[in-house]
C-alpha positions in Angstrom: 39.6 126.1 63.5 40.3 128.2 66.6 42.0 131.5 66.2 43.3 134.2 68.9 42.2 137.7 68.8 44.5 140.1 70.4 42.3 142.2 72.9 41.3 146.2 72.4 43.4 148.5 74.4 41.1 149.8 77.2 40.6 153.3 76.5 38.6 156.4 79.2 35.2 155.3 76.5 35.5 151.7 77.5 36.2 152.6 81.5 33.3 155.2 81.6 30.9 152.6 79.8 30.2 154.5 77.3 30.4 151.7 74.7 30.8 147.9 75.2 33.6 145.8 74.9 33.5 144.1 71.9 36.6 141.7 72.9 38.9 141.6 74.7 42.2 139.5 76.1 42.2 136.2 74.2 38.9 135.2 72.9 38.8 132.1 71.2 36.8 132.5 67.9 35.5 130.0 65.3 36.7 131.0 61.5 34.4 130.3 58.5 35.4 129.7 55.2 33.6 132.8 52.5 33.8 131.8 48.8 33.2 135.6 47.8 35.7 137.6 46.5 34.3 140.7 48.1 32.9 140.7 51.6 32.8 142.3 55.1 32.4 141.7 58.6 30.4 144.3 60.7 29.3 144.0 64.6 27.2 147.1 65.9 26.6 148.3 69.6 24.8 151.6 71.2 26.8 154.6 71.7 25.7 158.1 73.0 25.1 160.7 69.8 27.2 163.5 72.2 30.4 161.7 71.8 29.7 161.1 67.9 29.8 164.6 67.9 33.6 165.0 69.0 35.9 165.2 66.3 38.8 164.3 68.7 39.8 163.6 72.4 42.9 165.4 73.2 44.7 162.8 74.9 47.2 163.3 77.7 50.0 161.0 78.2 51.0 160.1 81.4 53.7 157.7 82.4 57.7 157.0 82.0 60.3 155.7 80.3 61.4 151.1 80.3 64.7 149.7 80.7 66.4 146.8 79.4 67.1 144.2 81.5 71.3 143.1 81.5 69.9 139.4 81.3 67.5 139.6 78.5 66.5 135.8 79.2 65.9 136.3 82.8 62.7 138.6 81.8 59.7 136.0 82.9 55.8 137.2 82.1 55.8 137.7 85.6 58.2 140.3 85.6 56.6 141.9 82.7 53.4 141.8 84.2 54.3 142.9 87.3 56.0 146.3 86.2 53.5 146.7 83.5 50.1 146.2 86.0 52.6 148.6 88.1 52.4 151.3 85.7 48.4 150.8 85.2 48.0 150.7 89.4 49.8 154.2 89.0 47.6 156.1 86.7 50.1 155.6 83.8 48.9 155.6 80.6 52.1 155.4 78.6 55.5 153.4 78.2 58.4 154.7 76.3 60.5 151.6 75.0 64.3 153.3 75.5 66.0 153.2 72.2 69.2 151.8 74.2 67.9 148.7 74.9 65.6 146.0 72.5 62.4 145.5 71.3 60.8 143.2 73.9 59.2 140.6 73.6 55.9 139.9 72.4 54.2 139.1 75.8 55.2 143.0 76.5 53.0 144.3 74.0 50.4 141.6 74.6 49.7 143.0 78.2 49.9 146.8 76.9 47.4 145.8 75.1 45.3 144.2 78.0 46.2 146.7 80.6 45.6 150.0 78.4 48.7 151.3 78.4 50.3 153.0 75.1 53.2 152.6 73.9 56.1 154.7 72.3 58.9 152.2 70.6 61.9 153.8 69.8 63.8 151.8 67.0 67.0 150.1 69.0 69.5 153.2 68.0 70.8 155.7 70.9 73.9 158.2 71.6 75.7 157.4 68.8 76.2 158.1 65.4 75.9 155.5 62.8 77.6 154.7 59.3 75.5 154.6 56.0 77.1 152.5 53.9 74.7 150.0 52.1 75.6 146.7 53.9 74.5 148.7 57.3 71.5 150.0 55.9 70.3 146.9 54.5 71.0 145.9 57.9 69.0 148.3 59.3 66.2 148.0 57.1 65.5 144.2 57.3 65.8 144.4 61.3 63.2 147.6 61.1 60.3 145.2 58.9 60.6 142.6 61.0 60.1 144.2 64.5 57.4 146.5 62.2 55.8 143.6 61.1 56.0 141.2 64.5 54.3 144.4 66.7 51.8 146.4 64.3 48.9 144.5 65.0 49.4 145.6 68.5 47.0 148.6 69.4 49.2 149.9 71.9 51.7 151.1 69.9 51.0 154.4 68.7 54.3 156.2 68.1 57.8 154.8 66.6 60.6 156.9 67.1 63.5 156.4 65.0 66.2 157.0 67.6 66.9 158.5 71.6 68.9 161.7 71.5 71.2 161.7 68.6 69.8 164.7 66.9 70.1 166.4 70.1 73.5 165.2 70.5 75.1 165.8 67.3 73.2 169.2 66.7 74.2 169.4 62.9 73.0 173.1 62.9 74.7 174.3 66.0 78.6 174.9 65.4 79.3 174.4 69.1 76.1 172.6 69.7 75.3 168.8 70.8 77.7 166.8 73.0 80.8 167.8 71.8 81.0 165.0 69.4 82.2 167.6 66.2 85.2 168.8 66.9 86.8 165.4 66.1 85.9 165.8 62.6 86.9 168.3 59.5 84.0 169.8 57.8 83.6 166.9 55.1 83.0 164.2 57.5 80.6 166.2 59.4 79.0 166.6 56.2 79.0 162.7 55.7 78.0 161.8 59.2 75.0 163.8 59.0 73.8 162.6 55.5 74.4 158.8 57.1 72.2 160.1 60.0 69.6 161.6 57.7 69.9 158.1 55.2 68.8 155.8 58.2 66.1 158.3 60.5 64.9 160.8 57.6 64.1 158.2 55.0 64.9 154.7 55.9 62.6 154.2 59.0 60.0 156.3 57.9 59.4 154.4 55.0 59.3 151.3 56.2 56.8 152.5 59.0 54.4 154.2 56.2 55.4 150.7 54.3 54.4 148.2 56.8 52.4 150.2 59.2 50.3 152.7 57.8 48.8 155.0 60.0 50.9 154.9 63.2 53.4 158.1 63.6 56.9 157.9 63.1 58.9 161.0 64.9 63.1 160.6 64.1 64.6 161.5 67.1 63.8 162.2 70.7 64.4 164.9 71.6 63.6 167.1 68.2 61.7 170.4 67.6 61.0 169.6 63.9 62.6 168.4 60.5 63.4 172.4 59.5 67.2 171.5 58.7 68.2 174.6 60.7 69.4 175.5 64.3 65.5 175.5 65.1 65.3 172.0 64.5 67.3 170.8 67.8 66.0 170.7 71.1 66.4 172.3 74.1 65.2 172.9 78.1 63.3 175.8 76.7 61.6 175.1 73.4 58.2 175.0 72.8 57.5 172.9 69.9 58.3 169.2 69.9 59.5 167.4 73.0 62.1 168.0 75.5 64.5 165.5 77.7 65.2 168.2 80.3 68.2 167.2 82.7 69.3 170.6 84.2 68.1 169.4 87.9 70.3 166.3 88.5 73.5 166.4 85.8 73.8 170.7 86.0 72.6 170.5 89.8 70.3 173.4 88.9 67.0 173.6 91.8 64.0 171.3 91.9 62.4 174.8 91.3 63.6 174.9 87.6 61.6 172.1 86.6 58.7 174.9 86.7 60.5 176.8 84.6 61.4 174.3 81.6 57.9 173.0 80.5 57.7 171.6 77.0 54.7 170.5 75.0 56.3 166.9 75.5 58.1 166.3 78.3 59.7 162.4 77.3 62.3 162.3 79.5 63.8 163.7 83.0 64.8 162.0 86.5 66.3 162.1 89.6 67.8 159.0 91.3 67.5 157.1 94.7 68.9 153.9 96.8 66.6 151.2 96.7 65.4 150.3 100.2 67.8 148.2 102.5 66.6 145.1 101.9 67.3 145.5 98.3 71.0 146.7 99.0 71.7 143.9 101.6 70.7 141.6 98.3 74.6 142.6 97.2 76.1 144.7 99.8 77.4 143.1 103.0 77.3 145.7 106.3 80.7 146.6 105.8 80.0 147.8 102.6 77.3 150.4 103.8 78.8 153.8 102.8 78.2 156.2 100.1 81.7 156.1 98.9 82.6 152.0 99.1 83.9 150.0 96.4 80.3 147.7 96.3 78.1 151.4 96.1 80.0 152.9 93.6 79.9 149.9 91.3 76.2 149.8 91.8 76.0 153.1 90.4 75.6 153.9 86.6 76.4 157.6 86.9 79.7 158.3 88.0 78.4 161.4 90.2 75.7 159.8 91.1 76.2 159.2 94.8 77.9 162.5 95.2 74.6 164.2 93.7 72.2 162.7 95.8 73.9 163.5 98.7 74.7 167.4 97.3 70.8 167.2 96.6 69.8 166.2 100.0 72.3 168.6 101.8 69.8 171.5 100.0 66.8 169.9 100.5 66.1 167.4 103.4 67.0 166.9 107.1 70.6 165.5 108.0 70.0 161.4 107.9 71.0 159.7 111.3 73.2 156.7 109.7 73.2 154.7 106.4 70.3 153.2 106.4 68.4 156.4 107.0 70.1 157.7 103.9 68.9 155.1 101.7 65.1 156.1 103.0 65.9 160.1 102.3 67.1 159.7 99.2 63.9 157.9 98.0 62.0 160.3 99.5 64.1 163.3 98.0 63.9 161.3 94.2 59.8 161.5 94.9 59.9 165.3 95.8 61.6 165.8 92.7 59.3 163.8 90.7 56.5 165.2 92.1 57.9 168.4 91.3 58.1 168.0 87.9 55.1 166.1 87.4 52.9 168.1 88.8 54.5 171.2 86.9 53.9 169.8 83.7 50.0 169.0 84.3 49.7 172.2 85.9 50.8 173.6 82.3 47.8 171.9 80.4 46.7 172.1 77.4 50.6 173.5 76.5 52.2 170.5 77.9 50.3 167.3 76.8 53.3 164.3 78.1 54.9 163.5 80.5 57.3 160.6 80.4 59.8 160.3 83.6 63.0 158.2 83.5 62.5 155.4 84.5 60.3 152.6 85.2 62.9 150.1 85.8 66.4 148.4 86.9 68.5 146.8 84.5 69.9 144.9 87.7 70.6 145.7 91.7 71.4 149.1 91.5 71.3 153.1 92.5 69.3 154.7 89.7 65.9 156.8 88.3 63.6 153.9 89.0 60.6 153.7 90.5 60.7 150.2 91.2 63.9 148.5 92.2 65.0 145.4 90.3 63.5 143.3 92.7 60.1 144.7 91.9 59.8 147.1 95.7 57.8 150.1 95.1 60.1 153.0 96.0 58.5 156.2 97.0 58.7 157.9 93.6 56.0 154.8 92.8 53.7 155.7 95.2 53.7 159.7 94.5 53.4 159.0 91.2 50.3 157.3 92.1 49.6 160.4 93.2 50.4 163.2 91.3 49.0 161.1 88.0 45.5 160.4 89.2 42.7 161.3 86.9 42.0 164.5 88.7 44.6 166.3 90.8 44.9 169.1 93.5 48.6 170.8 92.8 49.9 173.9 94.6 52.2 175.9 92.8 54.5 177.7 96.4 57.1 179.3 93.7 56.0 182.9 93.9 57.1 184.9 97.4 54.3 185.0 100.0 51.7 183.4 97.3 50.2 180.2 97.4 49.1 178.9 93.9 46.4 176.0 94.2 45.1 174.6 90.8 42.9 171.9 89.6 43.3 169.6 87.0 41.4 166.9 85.0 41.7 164.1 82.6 38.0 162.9 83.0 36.0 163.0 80.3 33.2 164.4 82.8 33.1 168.1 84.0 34.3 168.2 87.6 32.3 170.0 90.5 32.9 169.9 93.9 33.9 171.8 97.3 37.7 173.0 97.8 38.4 172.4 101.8 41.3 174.5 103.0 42.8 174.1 106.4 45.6 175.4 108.0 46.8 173.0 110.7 49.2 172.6 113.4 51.6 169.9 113.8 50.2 168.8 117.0 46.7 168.6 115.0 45.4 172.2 116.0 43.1 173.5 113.1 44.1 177.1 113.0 41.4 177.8 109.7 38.8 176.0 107.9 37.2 177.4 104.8 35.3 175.7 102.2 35.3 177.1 98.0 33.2 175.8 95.6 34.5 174.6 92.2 34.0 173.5 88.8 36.1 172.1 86.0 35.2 171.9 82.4 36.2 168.3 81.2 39.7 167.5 80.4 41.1 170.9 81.4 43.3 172.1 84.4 43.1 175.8 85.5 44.0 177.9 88.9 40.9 177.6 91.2 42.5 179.7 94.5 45.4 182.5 94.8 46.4 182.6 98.7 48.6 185.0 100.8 50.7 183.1 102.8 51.1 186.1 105.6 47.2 186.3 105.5 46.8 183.1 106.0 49.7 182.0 108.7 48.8 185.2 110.5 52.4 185.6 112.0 52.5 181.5 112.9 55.7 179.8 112.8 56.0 178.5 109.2 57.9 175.5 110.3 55.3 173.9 112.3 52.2 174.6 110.1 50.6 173.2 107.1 48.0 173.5 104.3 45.7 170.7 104.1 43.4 170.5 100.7 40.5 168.4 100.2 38.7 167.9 97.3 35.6 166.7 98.2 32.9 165.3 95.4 29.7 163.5 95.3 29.9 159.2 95.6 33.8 159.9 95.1 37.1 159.7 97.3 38.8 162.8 98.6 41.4 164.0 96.4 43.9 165.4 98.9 46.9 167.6 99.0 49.6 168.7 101.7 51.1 171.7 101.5 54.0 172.8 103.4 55.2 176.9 103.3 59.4 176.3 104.2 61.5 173.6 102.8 61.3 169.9 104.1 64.7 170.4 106.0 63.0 173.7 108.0 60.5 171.6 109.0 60.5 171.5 113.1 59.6 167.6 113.0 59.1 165.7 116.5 59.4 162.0 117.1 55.8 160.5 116.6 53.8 157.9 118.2 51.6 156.0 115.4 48.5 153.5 116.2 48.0 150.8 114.1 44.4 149.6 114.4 43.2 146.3 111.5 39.6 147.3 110.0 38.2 143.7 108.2 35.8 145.3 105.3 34.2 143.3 102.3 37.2 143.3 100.0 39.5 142.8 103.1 41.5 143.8 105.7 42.4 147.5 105.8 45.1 149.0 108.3 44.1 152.7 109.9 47.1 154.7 111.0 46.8 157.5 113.4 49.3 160.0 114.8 50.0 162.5 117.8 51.6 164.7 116.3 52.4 165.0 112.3 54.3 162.1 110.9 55.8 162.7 107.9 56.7 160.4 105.0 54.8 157.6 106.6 56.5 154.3 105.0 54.8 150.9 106.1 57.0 148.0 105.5 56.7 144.5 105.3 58.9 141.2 104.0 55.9 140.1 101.7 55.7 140.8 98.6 52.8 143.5 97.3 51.8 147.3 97.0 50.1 149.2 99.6 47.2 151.2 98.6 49.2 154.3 100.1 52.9 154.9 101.4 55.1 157.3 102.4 52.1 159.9 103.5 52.3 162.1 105.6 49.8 161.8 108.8 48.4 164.8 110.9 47.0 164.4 113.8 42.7 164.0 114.2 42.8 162.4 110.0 43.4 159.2 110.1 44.7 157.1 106.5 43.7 154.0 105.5 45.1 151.6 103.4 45.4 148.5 102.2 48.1 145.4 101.2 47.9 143.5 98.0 49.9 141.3 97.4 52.3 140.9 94.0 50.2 137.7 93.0 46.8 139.4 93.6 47.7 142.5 92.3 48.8 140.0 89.0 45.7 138.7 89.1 46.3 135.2 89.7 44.0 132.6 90.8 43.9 131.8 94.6 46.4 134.7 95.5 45.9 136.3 98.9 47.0 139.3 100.1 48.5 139.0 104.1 51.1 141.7 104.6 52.1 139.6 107.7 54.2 141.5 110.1 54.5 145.3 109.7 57.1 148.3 110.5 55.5 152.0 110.2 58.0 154.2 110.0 58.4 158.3 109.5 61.2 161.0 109.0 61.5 161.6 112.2 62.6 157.8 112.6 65.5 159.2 110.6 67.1 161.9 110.8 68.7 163.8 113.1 66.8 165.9 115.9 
C-alpha cells in the first residue's frame, strides 16, 4: 500500500550539491511486508571525503520570531505558505514559534520541512506564572506528549523551549529583579511560585522531550543564561552566555546605536515597529481617521506607546514627513534602519553571536506592529532589507567610531570567499569623487574587518550631506554584493526631488524593470495593486548605476501551476516624494 514520506529539510550540503537528495516533499513509496525479526534498510550515494572529515558545521541562525493569528481558523495553506516561502525568499533560515500563541498546525511544519527553514517551538506558556498543583500538571503533561508526539517526525524542529520570558520576568534570584511581579507576594509564596515554575519547565517538559523525542534540545525559558539557580542564571541586554531578548531601543527609547553595544551569543528576540502601507490602513481606516492620535489608529495598535514612539523615533532619526500618508512610508523605512541596525551588528559579531531572531514575522490582524509583512501579506521594508542584510555573504559598515569607517565581511558559505572590494565615494548628482579597488579573501563561514577608513581622508573637506560610500563586492560568475554608506544621519541628508526612468528589459525568465535616476533617490519603493514581491525595494538609486529588478507574483512566488507574474501598473516612489524640502 502507498505510504507518505515527509521530505528532508534542505540543508547548505543539499543546496551546494554536495550530496543528492534522497527524497524529498511527498514521495509516494510502496511498503513490503519482512517476516524477520531483525532487519535494516540502507540506501548509499557519493559524497566528498573532505566534508567526512568535519566533525561539525557551526551553523548560524538567521530569521525571526511567528505570530498567532486572532482567527486561528482563518489560517489557509496559502497563508502559511506564503509567509513561510517569505521567510526562505529572505535568506531566513529559522522560525521561532512565540510561546503566546499555539502550536500550528501540521501543514506549518510540513512546509518547514520542504522549504529548509528550522524551527524553534516554544511550548504554548508566556508572561505569566503558572500553579503546580497536580490536576494542572497532568494537564500540562498530556497536552506536551501530544504536540511532542504529532511534530517529532518533523526535521525542522530542532529546539523546544519550555516557555517565552518567564524566567526573565520573575527573576527568582534577583530581589528587585524581573517585572515587578514579587512584591505582591510574602517570602513563602515566592518560594511556592518558583517551585511550581521549576515543577512544570525544570522537570516536567524536559522529560517528556527526552521521553518522546530523544535527541532534539529542550532550553526552559527564553530568555535564560543557564540553570545555575543563582542571580547568574537570568538574562540580561549584556550577558554573554545564553540568549538575550534585548528591547532597550523601542520600550527604553535608548539609540539605534545601542543595538551595537548589546550583542549576545543568541539574539531571539528584538524589534522596532511600523504602519503598514496605505493601502493596508484604508482596509479599516476611513480618511477621516488618518492621524496618529485617532480613535481607529490607536486601537490598531498593540503597544499603548506605540504611535507616540515611532514618531519620538522619527523626530531623531528621519526627515519631517509632508502629511499622513508620508508618515506611514517613513515609519517603514525607520523600522528597516533599525533592523538593519541590529542585524547587521549581530553578524558583524560572528563567531560570538551565532542567532539572530527579530520580532516578528507576522500580523495577528490589520494592525501597527514589528512585522515584516502586514496581515494582508505586503512586504514592508523591513522585508526587503532583511533580504538584505541576511544574504549568504554580506558587506556591513560599522560608522559608530568618530571619523572612522569600519567595513567588514561576512560569510555563511560553506566555500572560502575571494574577490575585489570596490570603494567609491560619490556625489549625489552622480559625480565619482574616488574609485579604489582592495582585494579580499574570506575563510569559509567566518566574518572579519577587511577595510579601516578615515572619513576626513576620504571626504577630503566635502560636504557630508551630499556624499556617499558605495561598496561593491565583486566575485567571479556571481552577483555584486552591494552596500551604501552614508557618513551623517538620514535626516542630514540634503535630499533633492528626483526624476526616475522606468525602462521594461524582456529576458529569458521575464520581464525585468531598470530604474535610473538624476540625482540620488533614496528609499526607492515601487508599488503596484497586484499581488507579489519585487526582487528589490526601497533601494536607494545613484545616478550612472542603474537597478534592476523583477515582480513575482504571490502565486508564482508559491509555486503554483500556471501563475504569472504581471505587476501591471506601477508607482516609483523615493523620500524625497515625502518629506518636507
Amino acid at each position: 500500500m502507498p505510504a507518505h514520506v515527509p521530505g528532508c529539510v534542505h540543508t547548505d550540503l543539499l543546496k551546494l550539491g554536495k550530496i543528492p537528495d534522497p527524497f524529498y516533499g511527498t514521495n509516494e513509496k510502496e511498503i513490503q511486508w519482512v517476516d524477520k525479526k531483525d532487519w535494516e534498510y540502507r540506501t548509499e550515494f557519493d559524497m566528498n571525503e573532505a566534508l567526512l572529515s568535519q566533525q561539525y558545521l557551526e551553523l548560524v541562525f538567521d530569521g525571526l520570531d511567528t505570530y498567532a493569528d486572532v482567527f486561528i481558523t482563518e489560517v489557509t495553506r496559502e497563508r502559511y505558505l506564503h509567509e513561510i516561502v517569505s521567510a526562505a525568499e529572505s535568506n531566513m533560515n529559522m522560525l521561532r514559534v512565540w510561546g503566546g500563541g499555539f502550536y500550528e498546525e501540521d501543514v506549518f511544519y510540513e512546509l518547514c520541512d520542504e522549504y529548509g527553514l528550522l524551527v524553534w517551538q516554544d511550548f504554548m506558556f508566556a508572561c505569566s506564572m503558572y500553579p503546580g498543583d497536580e490536576a494542572f500538571l497532568n494537564s500540562v503533561k498530556h497536552e506536551a506528549i501530544d504536540n511532542v508526539k504529532r511534530l517529532r517526525n518533523h526535521p525542522s524542529i530542532v529546539l523546544w523551549c519550555g516557555n517565552n520570558e518567564i524566567d526573565s520576568a520573575w527573576a527568582h534570584y534577583i530581589e528587585d529583579g524581573g517585572w515587578g511581579w514579587k512584591k505582591d507576594y510574602n517570602e513563602e509564596q515566592k518560594e511556592r511560585i518558583w517551585a511550581d515554575y521549576e515543577a512544570i519547565f525544570h522537570d516536567l517538559l524536559p522529560e517528556v522531550v527526552e521521553a518522546y523525542a530523544p535527541g532534539v534540545d529542550y532550553w526552559p525559558s527564553s530568555p535564560l543564561v543557564s540553570l545555575s539557580g543563582d542571580e547568574k542564571q537570568h538574562a540580561h541586554p549584556s550577558t554573554s552566555e545564553g540568549d538575550i531578548h534585548y528591547w532597550g531601543v523601542w520600550h527604553n527609547v535608548e539609540p539605534f546605536e545601542n543595538y551595537n553595544v548589546h550583542v549576545g551569543r543568541f539574539m531571539s528576540e528584538y524589534g522596532f515597529q511600523s504602519f503598514p502601507e496605505y493601502d493596508s490602513v484604508r482596509k479599516y481606516a476611513e480618511e477621516e481617521d488618518l492621524a496618529l492620535e485617532s480613535e481607529v489608529m490607536l486601537a490598531h495598535q498593540k503597544n499603548g506607546a506605540g504611535n507616540r514612539l515611532i514618531k519620538q523615533y522619527m523626530d531623531m532619526y528621519m526627515h519631517e514627513p509632508k502629511d499622513f500618508p508620508s508618515f506611514l512610508y517613513m515609519s517603514q523605512v525607520l523600522q528597516a534602519e533599525a533592523m538593519k541596525t541590529a542585524i547587521e551588528a549581530h553578524r558583524r559579531r560572528k563567531p560570538f553571536c551565532m542567532g539572530t531572531l527579530y520580532w516578528q514575522m507576522n500580523d495577528c490582524w490589520p494592525v501597527a506592529s514589528w512585522a515584516g509583512m502586514d496581515y494582508f501579506g505586503r512586504w514592508k521594508a523591513l522585508q526587503y532589507y532583511a533580504k538584505r542584510s541576511f544574504s549568504d555573504v554580506l558587506v556591513s559598515v560599522d560608522g559608530t567610531k568618530q571619523d572612522v569607517t569600519d567595513i567588514y565581511l561576512i560569510s555563511d558559505q560553506l566555500e572560502p570567499v575571494k574577490g575585489k572590494l570596490q570603494l567609491r565615494l560619490i556625489g549625489f548628482d552622480g559625480t565619482v569623487y574616488r574609485d579604489e579597488e582592495h582585494e579580499i579573501a574570506l575563510a569559509s563561514n567566518s566574518g572579519q574587518q577587511v577595510l579601516s577608513l578615515s572619513q576626513a581622508e576620504w571626504l577630503e573637506g566635502r560636504d557630508a550631506a551630499t556624499t556617499l560610500l558605495r561598496i561593491d563586492l565583486k566575485q567571479d560568475g556571481a552577483a555584486d554584493i552591494v552596500q551604501e554608506h552614508y557618513f551623517v544621519p538620514s535626516k542630514d541628508l540634503a535630499l533633492q526631488p528626483t526624476q526616475i526612468k522606468v525602462t521594461e528589459v524582456t529576458e529569458n525568465d521575464g520581464v525585468h524593470l531598470v530604474l535610473q535616476s538624476d540625482v540620488l533617490a533614496k528609499q526607492v519603493w515601487i508599488s503596484t495593486e497586484a499581488e507579489g514581491v519585487f526582487s528589490d525595494n526601497f533601494f536607494d538609486l545613484i545616478p550612472g548605476i542603474p537597478v534592476k529588478v523583477k515582480f513575482t507574483s504571490r502565486g508564482e512566488l508559491q509555486g503554483s501551476d500556471g501563475a504569472v507574474s504581471q505587476a501591471g501598473a506601477i508607482q516609483v516612489r523615493s523620500m524625497a516624494d515625502f518629506i518636507k524640502l
